[in-house]
C-alpha positions in Angstrom: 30.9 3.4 2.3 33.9 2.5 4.1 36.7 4.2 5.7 40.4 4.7 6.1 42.0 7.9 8.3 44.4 9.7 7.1 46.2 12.5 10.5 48.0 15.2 9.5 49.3 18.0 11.8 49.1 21.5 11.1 51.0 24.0 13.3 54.4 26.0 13.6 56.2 22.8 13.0 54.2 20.2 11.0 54.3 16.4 11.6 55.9 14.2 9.3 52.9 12.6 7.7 52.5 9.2 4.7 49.1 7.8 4.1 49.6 5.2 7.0 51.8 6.6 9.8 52.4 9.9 11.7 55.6 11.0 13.0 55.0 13.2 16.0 57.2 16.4 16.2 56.4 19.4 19.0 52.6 20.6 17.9 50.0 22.8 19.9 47.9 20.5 21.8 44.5 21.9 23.2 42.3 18.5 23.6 38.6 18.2 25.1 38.1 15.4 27.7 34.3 14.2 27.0 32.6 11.1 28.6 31.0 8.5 26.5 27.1 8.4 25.6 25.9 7.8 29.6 28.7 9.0 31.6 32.3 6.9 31.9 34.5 6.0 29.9 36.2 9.3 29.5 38.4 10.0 26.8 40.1 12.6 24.8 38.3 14.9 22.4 40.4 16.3 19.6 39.6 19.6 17.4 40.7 19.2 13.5 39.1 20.0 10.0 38.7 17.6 7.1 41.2 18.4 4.4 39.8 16.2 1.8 38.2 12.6 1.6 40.1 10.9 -1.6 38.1 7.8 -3.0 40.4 5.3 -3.2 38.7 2.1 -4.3 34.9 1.1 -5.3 32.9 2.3 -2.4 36.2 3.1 0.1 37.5 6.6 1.0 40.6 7.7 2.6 39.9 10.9 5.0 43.1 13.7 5.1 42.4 15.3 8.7 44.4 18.4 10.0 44.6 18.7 13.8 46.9 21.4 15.5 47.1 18.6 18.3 49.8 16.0 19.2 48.2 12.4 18.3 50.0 9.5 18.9 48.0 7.0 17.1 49.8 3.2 16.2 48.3 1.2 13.3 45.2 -1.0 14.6 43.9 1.6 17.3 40.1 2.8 17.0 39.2 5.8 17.5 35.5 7.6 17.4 35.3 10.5 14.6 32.3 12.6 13.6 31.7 15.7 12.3 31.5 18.5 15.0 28.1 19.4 16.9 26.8 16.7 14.5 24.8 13.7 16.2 24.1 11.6 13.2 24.1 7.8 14.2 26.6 5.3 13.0 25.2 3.8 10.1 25.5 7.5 8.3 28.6 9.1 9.6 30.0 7.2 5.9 27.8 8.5 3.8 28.2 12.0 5.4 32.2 12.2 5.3 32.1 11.1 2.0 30.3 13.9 0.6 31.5 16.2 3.6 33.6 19.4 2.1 37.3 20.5 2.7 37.2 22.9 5.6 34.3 20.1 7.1 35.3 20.8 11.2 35.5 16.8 13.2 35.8 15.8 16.6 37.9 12.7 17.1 38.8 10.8 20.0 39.6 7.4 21.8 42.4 4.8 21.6 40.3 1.8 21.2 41.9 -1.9 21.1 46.0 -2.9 21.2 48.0 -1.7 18.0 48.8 -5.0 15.7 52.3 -5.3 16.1 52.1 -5.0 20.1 50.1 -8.3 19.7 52.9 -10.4 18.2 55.5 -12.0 20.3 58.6 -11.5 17.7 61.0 -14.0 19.5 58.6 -16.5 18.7 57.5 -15.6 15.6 58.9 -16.7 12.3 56.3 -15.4 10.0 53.2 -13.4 10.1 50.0 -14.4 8.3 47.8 -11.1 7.7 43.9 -11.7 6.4 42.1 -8.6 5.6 39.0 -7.9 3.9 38.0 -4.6 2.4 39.4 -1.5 4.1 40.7 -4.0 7.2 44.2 -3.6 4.9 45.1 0.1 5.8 46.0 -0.9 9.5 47.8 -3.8 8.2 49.9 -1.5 5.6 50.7 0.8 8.4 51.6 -2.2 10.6 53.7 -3.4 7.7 55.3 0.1 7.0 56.7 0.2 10.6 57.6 -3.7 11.0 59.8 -2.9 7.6 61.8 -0.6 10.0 62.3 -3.1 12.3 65.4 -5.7 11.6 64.5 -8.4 13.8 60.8 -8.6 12.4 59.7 -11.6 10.8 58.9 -11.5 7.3 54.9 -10.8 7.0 52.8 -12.4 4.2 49.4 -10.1 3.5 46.4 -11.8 2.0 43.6 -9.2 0.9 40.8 -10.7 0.0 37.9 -8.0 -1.9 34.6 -8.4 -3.5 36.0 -6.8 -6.3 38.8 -6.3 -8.5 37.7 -2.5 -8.4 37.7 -2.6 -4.5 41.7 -3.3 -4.5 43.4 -0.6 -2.6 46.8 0.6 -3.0 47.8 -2.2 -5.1 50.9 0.1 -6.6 52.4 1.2 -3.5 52.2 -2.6 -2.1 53.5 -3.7 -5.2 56.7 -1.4 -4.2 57.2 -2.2 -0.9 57.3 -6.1 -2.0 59.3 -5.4 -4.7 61.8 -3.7 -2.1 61.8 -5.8 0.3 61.7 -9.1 -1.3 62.5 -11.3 1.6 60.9 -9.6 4.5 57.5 -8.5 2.4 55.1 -10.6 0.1 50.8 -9.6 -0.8 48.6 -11.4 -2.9 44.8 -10.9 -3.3 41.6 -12.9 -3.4 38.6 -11.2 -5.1 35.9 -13.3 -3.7 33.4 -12.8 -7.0 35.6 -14.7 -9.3 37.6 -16.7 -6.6 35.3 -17.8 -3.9 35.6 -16.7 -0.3 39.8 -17.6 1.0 37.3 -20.7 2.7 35.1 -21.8 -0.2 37.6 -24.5 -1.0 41.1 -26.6 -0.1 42.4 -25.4 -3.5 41.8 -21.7 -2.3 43.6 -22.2 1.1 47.0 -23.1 -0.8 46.9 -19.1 -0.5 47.2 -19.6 3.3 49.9 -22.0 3.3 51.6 -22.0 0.2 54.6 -19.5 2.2 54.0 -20.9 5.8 56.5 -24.0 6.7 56.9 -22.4 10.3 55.2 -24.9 12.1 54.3 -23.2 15.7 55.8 -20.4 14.5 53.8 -18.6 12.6 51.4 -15.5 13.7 48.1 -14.9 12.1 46.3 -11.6 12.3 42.5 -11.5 11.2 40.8 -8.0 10.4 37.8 -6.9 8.5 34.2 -8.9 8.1 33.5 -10.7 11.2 32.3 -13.7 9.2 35.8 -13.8 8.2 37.3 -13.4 11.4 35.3 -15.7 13.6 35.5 -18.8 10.7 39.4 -18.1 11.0 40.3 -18.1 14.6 37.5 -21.2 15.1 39.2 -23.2 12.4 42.7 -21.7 13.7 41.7 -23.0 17.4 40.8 -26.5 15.7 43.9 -26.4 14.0 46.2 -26.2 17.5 47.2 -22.8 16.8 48.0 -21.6 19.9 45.7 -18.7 21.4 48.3 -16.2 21.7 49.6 -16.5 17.6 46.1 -15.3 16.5 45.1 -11.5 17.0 41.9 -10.4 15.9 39.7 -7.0 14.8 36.3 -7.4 13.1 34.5 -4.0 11.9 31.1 -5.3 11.2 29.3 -8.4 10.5 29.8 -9.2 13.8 26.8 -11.4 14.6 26.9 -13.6 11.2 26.6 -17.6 11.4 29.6 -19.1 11.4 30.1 -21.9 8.5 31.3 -24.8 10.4 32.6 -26.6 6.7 34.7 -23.6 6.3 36.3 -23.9 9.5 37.1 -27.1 9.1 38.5 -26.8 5.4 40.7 -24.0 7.5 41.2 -26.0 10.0 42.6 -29.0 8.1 44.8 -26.7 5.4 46.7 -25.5 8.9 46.7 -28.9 10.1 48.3 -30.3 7.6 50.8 -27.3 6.9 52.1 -27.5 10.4 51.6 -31.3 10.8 48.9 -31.1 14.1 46.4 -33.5 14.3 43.2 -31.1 14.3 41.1 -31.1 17.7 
């Protein structure tokens, strides 16, 4: 089971809530400081009930929390949730708030890792690459959603890659914001049962460069499988891209091999698209 969070608050005068962002108004605020398992690091404990969790791909949920407390979360923080008084280890919180009912009370806490668009230097920046897998897309939407508002922001091009044509997510409301914003806003995806992984081939990079004739100039941001991840920013590295244009998040598969061909198929599509001579 995998997981996207949805924050809504509840109080005298609610928060302006989508599926991806939260616009703080005034709102009661009563948190619990609690240390970590072990003492230090300390970190805010919030109070709020599950509303509903919506299923909104093959195996991927999207949880509707109330809280009466002011959160000011930014798209690509982590925080630590679980069902109040419960102590049931990682590998099952999924498979609880999945079948958890409305009313369920959680604890969540903890602002874990730098939002995505604090990571990208826009004055250098003339487009942003963002690779997802599975559920690593809702950060980038809500990244998206914001950078949309923003004039100066370089146009972003998403690449979700799935399993799956039944693990899409929110292929509609992408669709939208693509169709509205032509010029700032493009998606495509890769379902990695019929197409191979975005590595398995030079044919399958095109998808990588296809948009990307900013040589130097082009931010990548890598979230989801960590296979993914690592074989990007190694074949990234190799490529010249420069340390501070690739911002990463992996959520599990963190300790998988790393398939040196695929970094350097990566490698060498970038190489070639921005005319550096791979290391």
């Amino acid at each position: 089971m995998k997981f996207l969070v949805f924050l809504s608050a509840v109080a005298s005068q609610q928060c302006a809530t989508n599926a991806f962002t939260l616009l703080k108004q005034s709102c009661t605020h009563v948190p619990t400081s609690l240390n970590a398992a072990g003492g230090p690091p300390q970190y805010e404990k919030f109070q709020g009930t599950l509303n509903r969790a919506d299923q909104v791909g093959d195996g991927s949920f999207m949880l509707h929390i109330d809280t009466e407390d002011v959160v000011e979360y930014e798209p690509g923080h982590v925080l630590e949730m679980k069902a109040k008084d419960d102590d049931i280890v990682n590998g099952e919180k999924s498979k609880q708030f999945s079948t958890s009912k409305s009313g369920t009370p959680v604890q969540f806490g903890g602002k874990f890792h730098v939002p995505i668009l604090e990571g990208i230097d826009v004055d250098t920046t003339k487009l942003v690459v963002m690779i997802s897998t599975g559920v690593g897309v809702g950060p980038c939407i809500g990244a998206i959603e914001k950078a949309l508002e923003q004039e100066a922001f370089p146009p972003i091009d998403l690449i979700a890659s799935y399993r799956t044509k039944g693990e899409i997510l929110f292929r509609d409301y992408l669709d939208q914001l693509q169709k509205e914003n032509a010029d700032k806003f493009s998606w495509k995806t890769i379902i990695s049962s019929e197409q191979g992984r975005i590595s398995s081939s030079a044919d399958s990079l095109r998808v990588l460069t296809d948009t990307n004739s900013n040589a130097g100039l082009t931010h990548y941001h890598l979230i989801g499988n960590g296979q993914m991840v690592s074989e990007f920013k190694a074949g990234l590295q190799q490529a010249g891209v420069k340390e501070d244009k690739v911002t990463v998040e992996m959520y599990f598969n963190h300790k998988a091999e790393v398939d040196q061909d695929a970094v350097d198929r990566i490698a060498s599509a970038v190489a070639l698209e921005t005319n550096a001579v791979p290391q």
